[in-house]
ZATORKOL-144330 format. One record per residue: z, x, y negated of N, C-alpha, C in turn. Coordinates in Angstrom, 1 decimal, padded with zeros to 4 digits. Each point is the difference from the previous one (the first is absolute). Example, Ala and Ser with C-alpha at 12.3 -4.5 7.8 and 13.67 -1.06 7.14 Angstrom:
REM residues 2
R;nup;neast;nnorth;caup;caeast;canorth;cup;ceast;cnorth
R;007.8;013.2;005.7;000.0;-000.9;-001.2;000.0;000.9;-001.2
R;-000.7;-000.4;-001.1;000.0;000.9;-001.1;000.8;-000.8;-001.1
This chain:
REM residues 263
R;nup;neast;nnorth;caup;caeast;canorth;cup;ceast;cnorth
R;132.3;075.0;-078.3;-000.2;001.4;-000.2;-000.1;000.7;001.3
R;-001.2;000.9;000.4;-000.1;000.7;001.5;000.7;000.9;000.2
R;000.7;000.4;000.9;001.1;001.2;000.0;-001.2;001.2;000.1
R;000.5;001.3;000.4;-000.8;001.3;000.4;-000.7;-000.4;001.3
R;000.9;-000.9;000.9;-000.5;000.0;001.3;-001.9;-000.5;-000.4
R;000.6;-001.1;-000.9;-001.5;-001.0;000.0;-001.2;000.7;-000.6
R;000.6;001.1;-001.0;-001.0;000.7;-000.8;-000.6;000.9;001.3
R;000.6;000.7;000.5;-000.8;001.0;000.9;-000.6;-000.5;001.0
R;000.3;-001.3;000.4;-000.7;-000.6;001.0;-001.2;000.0;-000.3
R;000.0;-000.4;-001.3;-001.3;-000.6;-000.9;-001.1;001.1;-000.3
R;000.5;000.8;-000.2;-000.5;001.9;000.1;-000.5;-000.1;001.4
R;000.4;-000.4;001.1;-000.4;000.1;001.6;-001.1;-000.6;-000.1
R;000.2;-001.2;-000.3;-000.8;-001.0;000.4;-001.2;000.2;-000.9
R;-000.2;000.4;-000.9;-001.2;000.2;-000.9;-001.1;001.7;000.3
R;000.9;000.2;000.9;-001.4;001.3;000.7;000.9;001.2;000.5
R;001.2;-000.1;000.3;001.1;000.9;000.0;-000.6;000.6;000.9
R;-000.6;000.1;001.8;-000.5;000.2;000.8;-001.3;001.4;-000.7
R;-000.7;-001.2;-000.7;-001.2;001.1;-000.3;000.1;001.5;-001.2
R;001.2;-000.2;-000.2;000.5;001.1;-001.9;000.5;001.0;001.0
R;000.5;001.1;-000.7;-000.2;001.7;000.2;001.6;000.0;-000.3
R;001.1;000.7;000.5;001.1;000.0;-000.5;000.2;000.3;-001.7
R;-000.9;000.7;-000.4;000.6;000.6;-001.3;-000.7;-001.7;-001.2
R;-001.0;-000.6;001.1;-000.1;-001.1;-000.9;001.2;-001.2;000.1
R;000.4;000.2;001.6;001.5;-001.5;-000.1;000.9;001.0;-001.1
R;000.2;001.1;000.2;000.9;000.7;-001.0;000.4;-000.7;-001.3
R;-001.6;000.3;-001.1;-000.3;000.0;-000.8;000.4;-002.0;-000.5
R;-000.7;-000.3;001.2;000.3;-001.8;-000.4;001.3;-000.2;-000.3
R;001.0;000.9;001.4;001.6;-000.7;-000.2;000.6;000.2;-001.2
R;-001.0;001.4;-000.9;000.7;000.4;-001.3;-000.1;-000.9;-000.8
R;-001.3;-000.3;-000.1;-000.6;-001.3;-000.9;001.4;-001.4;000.4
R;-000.2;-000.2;001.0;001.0;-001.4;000.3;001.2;000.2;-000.8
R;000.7;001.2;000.3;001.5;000.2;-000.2;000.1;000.2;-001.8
R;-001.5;001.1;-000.4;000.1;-000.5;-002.1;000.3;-001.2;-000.1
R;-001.1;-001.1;000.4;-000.1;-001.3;-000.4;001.2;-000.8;-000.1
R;000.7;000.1;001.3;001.2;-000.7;000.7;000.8;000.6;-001.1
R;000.4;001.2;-000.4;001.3;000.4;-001.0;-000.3;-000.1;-001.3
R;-001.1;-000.3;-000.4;-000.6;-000.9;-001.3;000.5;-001.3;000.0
R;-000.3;-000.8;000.8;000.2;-001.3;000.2;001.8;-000.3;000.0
R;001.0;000.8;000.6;001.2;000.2;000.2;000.1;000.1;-001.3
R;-000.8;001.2;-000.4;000.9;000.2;-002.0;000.1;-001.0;-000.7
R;-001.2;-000.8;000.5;000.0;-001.3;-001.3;000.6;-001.0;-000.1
R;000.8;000.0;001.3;000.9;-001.1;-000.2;001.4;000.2;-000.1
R;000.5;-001.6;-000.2;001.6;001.1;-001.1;000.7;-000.2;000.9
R;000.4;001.4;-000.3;001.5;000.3;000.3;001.4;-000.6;000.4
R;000.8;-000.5;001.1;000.9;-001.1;-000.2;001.0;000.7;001.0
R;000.9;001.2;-000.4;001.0;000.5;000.5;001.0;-001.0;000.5
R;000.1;-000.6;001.5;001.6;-000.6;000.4;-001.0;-001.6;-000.7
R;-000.7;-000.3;000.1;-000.6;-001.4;-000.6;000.1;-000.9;001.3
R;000.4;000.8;000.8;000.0;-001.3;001.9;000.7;-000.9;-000.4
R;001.5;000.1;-000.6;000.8;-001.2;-000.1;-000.6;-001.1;-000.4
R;001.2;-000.8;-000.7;-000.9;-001.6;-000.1;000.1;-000.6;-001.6
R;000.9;000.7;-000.5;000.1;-000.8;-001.8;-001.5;000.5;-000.5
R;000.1;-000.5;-001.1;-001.0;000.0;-001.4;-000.1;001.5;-000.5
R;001.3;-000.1;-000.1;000.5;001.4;-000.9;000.1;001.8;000.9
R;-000.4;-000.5;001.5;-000.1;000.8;001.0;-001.2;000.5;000.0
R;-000.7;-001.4;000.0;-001.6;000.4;000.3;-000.9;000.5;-001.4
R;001.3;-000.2;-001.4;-000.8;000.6;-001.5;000.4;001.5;000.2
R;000.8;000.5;001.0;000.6;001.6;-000.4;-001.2;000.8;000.3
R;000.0;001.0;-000.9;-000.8;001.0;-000.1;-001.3;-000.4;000.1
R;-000.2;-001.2;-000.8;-001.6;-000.3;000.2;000.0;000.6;-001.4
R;-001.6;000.9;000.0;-000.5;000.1;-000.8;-000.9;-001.2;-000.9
R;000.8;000.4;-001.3;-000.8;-001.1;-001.4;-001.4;000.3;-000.1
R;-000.1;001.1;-000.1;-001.8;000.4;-000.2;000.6;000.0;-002.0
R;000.7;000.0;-000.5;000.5;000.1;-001.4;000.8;001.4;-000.1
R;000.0;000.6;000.8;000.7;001.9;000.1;001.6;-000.3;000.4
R;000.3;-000.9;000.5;001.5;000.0;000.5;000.3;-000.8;001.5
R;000.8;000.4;000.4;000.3;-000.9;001.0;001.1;-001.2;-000.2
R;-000.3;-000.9;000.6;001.2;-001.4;000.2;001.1;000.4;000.3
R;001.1;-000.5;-000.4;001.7;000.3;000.4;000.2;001.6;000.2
R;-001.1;000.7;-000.7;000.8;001.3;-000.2;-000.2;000.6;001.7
R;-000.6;-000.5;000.7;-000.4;000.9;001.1;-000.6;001.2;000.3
R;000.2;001.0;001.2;-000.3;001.3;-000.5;-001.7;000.1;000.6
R;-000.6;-000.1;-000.2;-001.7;000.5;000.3;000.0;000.5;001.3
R;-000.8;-001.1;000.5;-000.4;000.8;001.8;-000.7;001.1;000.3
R;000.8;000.8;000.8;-001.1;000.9;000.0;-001.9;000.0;000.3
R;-000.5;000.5;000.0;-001.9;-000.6;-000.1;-000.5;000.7;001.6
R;-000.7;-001.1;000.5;-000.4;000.4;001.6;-001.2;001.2;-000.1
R;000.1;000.8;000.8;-001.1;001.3;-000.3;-000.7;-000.8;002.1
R;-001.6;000.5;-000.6;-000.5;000.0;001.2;000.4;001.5;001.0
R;000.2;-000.7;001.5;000.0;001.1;000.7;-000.4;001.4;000.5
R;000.4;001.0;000.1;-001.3;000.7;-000.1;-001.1;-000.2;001.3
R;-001.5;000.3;-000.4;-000.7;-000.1;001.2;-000.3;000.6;001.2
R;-000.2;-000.8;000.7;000.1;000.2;001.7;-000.8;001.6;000.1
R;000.8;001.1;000.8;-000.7;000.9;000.3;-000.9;-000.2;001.1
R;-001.0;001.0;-000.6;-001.4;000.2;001.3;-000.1;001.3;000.4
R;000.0;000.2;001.5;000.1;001.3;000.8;-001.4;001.0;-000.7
R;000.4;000.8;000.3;-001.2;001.2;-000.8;-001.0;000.1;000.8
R;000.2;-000.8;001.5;-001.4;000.2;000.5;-000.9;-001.1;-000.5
R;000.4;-001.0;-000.2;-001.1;-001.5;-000.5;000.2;000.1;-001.4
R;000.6;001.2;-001.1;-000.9;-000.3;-001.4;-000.8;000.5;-000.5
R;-000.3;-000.5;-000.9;-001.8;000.8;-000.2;000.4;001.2;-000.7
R;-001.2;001.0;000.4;-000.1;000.8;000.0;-001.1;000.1;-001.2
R;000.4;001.7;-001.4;-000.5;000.0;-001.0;-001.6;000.6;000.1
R;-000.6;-000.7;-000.8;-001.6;000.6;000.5;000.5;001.8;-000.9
R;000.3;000.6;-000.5;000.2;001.0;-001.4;000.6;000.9;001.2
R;001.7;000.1;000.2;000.4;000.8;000.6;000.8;-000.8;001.6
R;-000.8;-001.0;000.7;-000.2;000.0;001.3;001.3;-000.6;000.7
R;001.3;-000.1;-001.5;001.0;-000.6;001.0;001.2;-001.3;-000.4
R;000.3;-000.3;001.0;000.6;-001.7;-000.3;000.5;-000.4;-000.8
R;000.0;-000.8;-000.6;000.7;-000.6;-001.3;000.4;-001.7;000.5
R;001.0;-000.5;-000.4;000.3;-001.2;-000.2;-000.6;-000.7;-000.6
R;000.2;000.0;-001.3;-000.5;-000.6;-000.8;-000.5;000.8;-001.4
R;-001.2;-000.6;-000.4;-000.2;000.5;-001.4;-001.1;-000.6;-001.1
R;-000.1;000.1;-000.9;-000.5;-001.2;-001.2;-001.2;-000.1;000.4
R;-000.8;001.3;000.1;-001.7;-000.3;000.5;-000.2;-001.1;001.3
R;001.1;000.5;001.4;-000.3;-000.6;000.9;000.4;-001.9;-000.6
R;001.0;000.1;-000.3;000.6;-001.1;-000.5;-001.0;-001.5;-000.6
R;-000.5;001.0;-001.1;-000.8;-000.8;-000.9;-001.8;000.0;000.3
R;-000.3;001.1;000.8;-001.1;000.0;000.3;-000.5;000.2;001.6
R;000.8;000.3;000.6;-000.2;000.1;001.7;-000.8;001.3;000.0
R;000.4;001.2;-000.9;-000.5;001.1;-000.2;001.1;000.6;000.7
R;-000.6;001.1;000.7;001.6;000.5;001.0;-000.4;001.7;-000.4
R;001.0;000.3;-001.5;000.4;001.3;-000.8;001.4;-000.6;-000.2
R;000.9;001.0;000.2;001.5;-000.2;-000.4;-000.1;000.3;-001.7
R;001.1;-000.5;-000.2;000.6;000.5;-001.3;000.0;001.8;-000.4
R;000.3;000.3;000.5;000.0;001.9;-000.1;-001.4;000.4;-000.2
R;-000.9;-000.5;000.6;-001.5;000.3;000.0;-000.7;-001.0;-001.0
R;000.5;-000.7;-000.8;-000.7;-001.0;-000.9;-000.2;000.9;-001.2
R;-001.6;-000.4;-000.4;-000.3;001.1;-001.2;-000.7;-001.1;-001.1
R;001.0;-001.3;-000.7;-000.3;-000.2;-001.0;-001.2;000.2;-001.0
R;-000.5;001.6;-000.7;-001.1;000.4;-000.7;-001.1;-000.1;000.5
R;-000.2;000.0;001.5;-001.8;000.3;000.8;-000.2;-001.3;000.9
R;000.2;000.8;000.8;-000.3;-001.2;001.9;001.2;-001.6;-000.5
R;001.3;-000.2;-000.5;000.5;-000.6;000.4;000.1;-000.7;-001.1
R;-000.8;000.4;-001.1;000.3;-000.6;-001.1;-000.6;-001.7;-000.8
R;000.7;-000.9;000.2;-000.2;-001.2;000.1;-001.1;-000.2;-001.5
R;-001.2;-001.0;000.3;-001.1;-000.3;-000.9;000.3;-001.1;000.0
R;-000.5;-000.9;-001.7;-000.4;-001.6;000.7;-001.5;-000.1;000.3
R;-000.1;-001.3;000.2;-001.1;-000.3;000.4;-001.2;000.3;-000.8
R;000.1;-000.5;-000.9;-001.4;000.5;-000.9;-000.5;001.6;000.1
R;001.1;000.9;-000.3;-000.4;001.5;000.5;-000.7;000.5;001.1
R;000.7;-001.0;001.1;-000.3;000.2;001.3;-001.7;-000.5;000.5
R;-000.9;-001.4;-001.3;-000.7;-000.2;000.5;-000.9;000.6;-000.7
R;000.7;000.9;-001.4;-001.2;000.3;-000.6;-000.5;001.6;000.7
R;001.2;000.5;-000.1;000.1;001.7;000.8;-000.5;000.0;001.1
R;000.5;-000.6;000.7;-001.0;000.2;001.6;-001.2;-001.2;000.6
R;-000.3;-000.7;-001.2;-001.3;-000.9;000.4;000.0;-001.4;000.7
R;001.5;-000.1;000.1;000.5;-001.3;000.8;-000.3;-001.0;-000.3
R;-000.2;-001.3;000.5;000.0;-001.1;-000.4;001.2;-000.8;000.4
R;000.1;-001.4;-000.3;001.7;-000.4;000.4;-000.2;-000.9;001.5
R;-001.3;000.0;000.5;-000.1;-000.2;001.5;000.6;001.0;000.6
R;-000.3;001.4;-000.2;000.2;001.0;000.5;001.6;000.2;000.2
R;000.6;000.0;-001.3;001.5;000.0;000.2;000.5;-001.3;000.8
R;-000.2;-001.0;000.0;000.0;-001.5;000.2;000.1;-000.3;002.0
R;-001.2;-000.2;-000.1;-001.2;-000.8;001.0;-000.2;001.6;001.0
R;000.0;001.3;-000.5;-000.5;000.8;001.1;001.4;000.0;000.9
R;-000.2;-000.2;001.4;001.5;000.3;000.9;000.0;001.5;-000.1
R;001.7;000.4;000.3;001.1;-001.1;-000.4;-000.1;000.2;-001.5
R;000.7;-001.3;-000.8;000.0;000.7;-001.7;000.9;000.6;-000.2
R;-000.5;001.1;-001.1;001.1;000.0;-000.4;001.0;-000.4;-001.1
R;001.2;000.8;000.8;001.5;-000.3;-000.8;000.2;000.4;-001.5
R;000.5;-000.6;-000.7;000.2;000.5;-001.5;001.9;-000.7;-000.3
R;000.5;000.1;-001.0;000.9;-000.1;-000.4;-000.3;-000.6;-001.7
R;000.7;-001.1;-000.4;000.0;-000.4;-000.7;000.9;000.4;-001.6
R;-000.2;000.7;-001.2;000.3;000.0;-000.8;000.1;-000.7;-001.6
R;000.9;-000.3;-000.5;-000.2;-000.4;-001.6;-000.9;001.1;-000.9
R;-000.6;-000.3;-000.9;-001.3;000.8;-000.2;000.6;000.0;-001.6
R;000.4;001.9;-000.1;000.7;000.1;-000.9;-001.0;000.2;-001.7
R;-000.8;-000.1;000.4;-000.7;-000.3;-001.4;-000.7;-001.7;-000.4
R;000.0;-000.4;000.7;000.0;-001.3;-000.1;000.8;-001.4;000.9
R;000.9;000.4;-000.6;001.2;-001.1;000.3;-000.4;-001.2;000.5
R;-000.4;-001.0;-000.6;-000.6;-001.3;-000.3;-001.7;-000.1;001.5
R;-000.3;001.2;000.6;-000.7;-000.3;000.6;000.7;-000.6;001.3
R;-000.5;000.2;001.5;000.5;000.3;001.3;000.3;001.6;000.1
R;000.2;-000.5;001.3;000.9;001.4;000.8;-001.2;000.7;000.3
R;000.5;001.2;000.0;-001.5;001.4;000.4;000.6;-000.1;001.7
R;-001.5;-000.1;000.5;000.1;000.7;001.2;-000.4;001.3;000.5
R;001.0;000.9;000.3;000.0;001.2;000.3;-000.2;000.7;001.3
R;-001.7;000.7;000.2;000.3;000.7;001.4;000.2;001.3;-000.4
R;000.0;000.7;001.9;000.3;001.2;000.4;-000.9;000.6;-000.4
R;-000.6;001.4;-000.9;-001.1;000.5;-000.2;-000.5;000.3;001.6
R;000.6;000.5;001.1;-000.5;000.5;001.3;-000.6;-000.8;000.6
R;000.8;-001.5;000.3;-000.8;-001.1;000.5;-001.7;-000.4;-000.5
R;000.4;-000.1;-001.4;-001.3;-000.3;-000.4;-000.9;001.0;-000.1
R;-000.2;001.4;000.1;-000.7;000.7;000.5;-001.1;000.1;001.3
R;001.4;-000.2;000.6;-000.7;-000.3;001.9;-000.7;-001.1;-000.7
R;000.3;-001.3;-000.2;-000.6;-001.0;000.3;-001.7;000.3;-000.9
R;000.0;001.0;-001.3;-001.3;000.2;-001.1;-000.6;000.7;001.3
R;000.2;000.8;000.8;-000.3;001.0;001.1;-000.8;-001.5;001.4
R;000.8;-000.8;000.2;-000.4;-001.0;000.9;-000.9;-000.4;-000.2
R;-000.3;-000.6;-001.5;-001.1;-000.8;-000.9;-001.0;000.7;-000.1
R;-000.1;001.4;-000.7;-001.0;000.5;-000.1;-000.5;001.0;001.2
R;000.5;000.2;000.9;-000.4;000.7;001.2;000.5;001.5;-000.1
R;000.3;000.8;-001.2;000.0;001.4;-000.5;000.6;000.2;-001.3
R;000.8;001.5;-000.1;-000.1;000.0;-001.3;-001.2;000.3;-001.0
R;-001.3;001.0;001.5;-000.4;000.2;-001.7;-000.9;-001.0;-000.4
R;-000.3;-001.7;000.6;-000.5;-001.2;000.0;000.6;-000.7;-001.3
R;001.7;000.4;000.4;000.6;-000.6;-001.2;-000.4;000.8;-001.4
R;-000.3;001.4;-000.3;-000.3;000.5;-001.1;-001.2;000.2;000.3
R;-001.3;-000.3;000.1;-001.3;-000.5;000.1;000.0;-001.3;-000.8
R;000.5;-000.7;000.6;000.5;-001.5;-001.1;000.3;000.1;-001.6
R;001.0;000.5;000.1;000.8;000.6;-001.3;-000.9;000.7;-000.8
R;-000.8;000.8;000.7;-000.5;000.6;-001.1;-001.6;-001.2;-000.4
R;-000.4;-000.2;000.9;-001.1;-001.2;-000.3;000.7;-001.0;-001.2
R;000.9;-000.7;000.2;000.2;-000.7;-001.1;000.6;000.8;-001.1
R;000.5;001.0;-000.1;000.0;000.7;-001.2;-001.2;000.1;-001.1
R;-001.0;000.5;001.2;-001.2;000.2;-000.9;-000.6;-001.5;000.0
R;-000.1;-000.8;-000.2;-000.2;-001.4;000.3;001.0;000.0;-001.3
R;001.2;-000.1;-000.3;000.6;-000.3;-001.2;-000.7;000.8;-001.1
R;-000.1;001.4;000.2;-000.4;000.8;-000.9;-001.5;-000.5;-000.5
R;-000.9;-000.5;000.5;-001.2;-000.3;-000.3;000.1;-001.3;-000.3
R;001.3;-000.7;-000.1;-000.1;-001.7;-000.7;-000.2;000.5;-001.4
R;001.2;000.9;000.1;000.8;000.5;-001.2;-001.0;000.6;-001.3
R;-001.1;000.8;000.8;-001.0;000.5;-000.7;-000.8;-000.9;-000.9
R;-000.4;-000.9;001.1;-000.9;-001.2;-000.5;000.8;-000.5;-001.0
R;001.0;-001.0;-000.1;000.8;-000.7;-000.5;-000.1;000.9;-001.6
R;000.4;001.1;-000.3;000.1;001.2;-000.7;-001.0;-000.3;-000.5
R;-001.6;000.4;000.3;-001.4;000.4;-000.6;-000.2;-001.9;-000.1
R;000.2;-000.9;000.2;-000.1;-001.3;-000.2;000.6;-000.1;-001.4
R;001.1;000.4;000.1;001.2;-000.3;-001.5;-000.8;001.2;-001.2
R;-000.4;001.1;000.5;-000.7;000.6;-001.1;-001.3;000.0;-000.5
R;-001.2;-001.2;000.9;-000.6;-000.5;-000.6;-000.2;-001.3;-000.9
R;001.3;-000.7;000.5;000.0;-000.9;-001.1;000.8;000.5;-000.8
R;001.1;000.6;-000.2;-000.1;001.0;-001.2;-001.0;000.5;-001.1
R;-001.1;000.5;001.0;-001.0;000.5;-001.3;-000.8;-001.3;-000.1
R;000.2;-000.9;000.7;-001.0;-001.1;-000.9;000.6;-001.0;-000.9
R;001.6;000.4;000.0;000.3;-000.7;-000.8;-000.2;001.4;-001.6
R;-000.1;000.8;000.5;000.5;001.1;-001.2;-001.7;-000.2;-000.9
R;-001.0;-000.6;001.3;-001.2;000.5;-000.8;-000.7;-001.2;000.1
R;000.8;-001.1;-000.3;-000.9;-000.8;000.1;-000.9;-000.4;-000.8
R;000.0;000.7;-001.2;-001.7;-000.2;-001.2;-001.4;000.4;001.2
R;000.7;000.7;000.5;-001.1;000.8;000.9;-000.6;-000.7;001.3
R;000.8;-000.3;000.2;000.2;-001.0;001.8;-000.6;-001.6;-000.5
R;-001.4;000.1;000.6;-000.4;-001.7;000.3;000.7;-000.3;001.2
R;000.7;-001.3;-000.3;000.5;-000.7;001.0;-000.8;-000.9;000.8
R;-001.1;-000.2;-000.5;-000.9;-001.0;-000.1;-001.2;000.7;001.2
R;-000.4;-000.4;000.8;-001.2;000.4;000.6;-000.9;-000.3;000.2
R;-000.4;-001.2;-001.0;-001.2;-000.6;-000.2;-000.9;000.6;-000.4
R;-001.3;000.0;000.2;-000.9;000.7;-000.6;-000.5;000.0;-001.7
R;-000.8;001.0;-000.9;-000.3;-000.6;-000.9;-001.0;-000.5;-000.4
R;000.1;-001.5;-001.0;-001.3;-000.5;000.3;-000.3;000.5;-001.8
R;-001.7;000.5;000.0;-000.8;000.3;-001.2;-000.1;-000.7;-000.6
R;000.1;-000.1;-001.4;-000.2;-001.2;-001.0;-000.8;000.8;-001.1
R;-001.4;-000.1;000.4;-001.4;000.6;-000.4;-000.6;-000.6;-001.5
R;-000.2;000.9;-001.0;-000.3;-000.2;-001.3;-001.5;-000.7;000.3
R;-000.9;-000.1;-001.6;-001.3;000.0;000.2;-000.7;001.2;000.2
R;-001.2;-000.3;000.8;-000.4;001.0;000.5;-001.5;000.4;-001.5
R;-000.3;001.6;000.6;-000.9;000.4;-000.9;-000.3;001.1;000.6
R;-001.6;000.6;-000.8;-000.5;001.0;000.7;000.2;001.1;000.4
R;-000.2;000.8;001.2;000.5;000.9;000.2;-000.7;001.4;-001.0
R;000.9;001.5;-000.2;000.0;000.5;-001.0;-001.2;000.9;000.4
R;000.0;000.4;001.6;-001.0;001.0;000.6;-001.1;-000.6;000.3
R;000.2;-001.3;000.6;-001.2;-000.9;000.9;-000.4;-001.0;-001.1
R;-001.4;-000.2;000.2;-000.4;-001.3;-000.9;000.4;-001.4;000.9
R;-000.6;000.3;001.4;-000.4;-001.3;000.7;001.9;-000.4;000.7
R;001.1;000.8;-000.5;001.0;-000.1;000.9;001.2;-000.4;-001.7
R;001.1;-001.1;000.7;000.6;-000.4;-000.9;001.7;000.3;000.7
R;000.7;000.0;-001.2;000.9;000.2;000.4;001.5;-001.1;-000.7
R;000.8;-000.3;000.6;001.4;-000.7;-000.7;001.3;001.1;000.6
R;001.1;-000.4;-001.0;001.3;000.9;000.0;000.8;-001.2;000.2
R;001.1;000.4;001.1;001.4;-000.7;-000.4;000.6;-000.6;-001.3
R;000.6;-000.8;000.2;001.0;000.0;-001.2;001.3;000.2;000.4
R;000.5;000.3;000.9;001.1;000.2;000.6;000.5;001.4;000.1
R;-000.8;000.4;001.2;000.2;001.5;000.3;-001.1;001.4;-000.8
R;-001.5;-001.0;-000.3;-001.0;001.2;-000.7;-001.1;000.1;001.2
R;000.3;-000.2;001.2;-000.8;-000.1;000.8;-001.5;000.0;-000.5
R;-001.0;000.8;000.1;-001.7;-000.3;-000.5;-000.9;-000.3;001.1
R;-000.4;-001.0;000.1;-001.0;-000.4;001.4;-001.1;-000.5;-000.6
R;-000.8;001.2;001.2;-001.5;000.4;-001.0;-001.0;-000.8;001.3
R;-001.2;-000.8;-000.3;-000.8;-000.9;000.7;-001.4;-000.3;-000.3
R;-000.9;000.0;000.5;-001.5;-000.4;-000.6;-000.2;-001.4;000.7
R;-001.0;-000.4;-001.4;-000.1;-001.7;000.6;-001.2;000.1;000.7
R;-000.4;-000.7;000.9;-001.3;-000.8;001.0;-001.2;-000.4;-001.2
């Protein structure tokens, strides 16, 4: 098991030179949760140094809601609080201009708005992903593959349990980034509106498609399906009624009369 020395080393040795103070900050906080997680979970063993059986069972927790030999419950390790950072090396809020330690946007998204200036309903209000690609035009290269990507936060997806976790971004981030992609905003609603009307004229067709076969099913006595031509199935022929020299035959089908003189 590494002591703190080994952990922070390890923090050094992984880029410690090239990070920002408020980012070693942030890491030592991360280390020190993890480390008093790890402490919670293992048991408890008040005065357990000695050497019997019965020394080393006191105050172990059963995991059955009691303790062994009636021992009193150790107290639970809390992590320390985190390392302060001088006010001149922390970031500074884009909203109202001044330092903050720490706060959930920076935290979770390397967005530098404090807590006091976070507005939940507009700029800061977290989308998942589908919203994000269908509202501002994105694709998942763009979120993905375009440098740097970005950051989201992982949620349980309270209408469907049984799926995966929603990934949730910053509505601000993904703005800049619709703004990156498409060059402008009014490029991005140039777009928007193109495929609107593009849906609207599927929607038309689709519509006047479904209500013509509607009426061909409503009228089908009426509707040849058939586009064959029709062929004449011509009686005996006899003389015509005006002409002597000209003869004429009728359909038997349609009535058709085709009037002809012979050679």
């Amino acid at each position: 098991m590494n002591g703190p020395e080994t952990d922070g080393a390890a923090v050094d040795a992984a880029g410690g030179d090239t990070l920002t103070a408020a980012q070693r900050a942030r890491c030592e906080r991360q280390r020190l949760r993890a480390r008093a997680l790890r402490d919670a979970r293992l048991p408890q063993r008040p005065g357990g140094g000695g050497g019997g059986g019965g020394g080393a069972l006191a105050g172990l927790d059963s995991g059955g809601g009691f303790l062994l030999d009636g021992a009193e419950p150790a107290p639970r390790l809390r992590a320390p609080p985190a390392p302060l950072v001088h006010a001149s090396e922390q970031p500074h809020c884009l909203l109202c201009d001044r330092p903050f330690p720490q706060s959930f946007l920076f935290d979770s998204f390397d967005y530098h708005v404090c807590d006091a200036c976070r507005d939940d309903e507009d700029a800061h209000a977290l989308i998942p992903r589908t919203e994000a690609k269908s509202e501002f035009l994105l694709k998942d290269c763009d979120l993905d593959a375009r440098p740097p990507p970005l950051r989201c936060v992982r949620r349980r997806n309270p209408h469907r349990p049984g799926h995966g976790e929603m990934r949730l971004y910053l509505r601000a981030q993904v703005e800049e980034r619709a703004l990156a992609v498409w060059g402008s905003a009014e490029r991005l609603h140039e777009e928007r509106e193109r495929r609107r009307e593009a849906r609207e004229l599927l929607q038309r067709r689709r519509a006047q498609r479904h209500l013509r076969q509607l009426r061909m099913d409503v009228r089908s006595s009426l509707y040849d399906r058939s586009h064959a031509a029709h062929q004449h199935r011509y009686g005996p022929e006899r003389p015509a009624a005006d002409d002597d020299d000209a003869y004429e035959r009728a359909c038997l089908d349609c009535g058709h009369v085709q009037t002809y003189e012979k050679m």
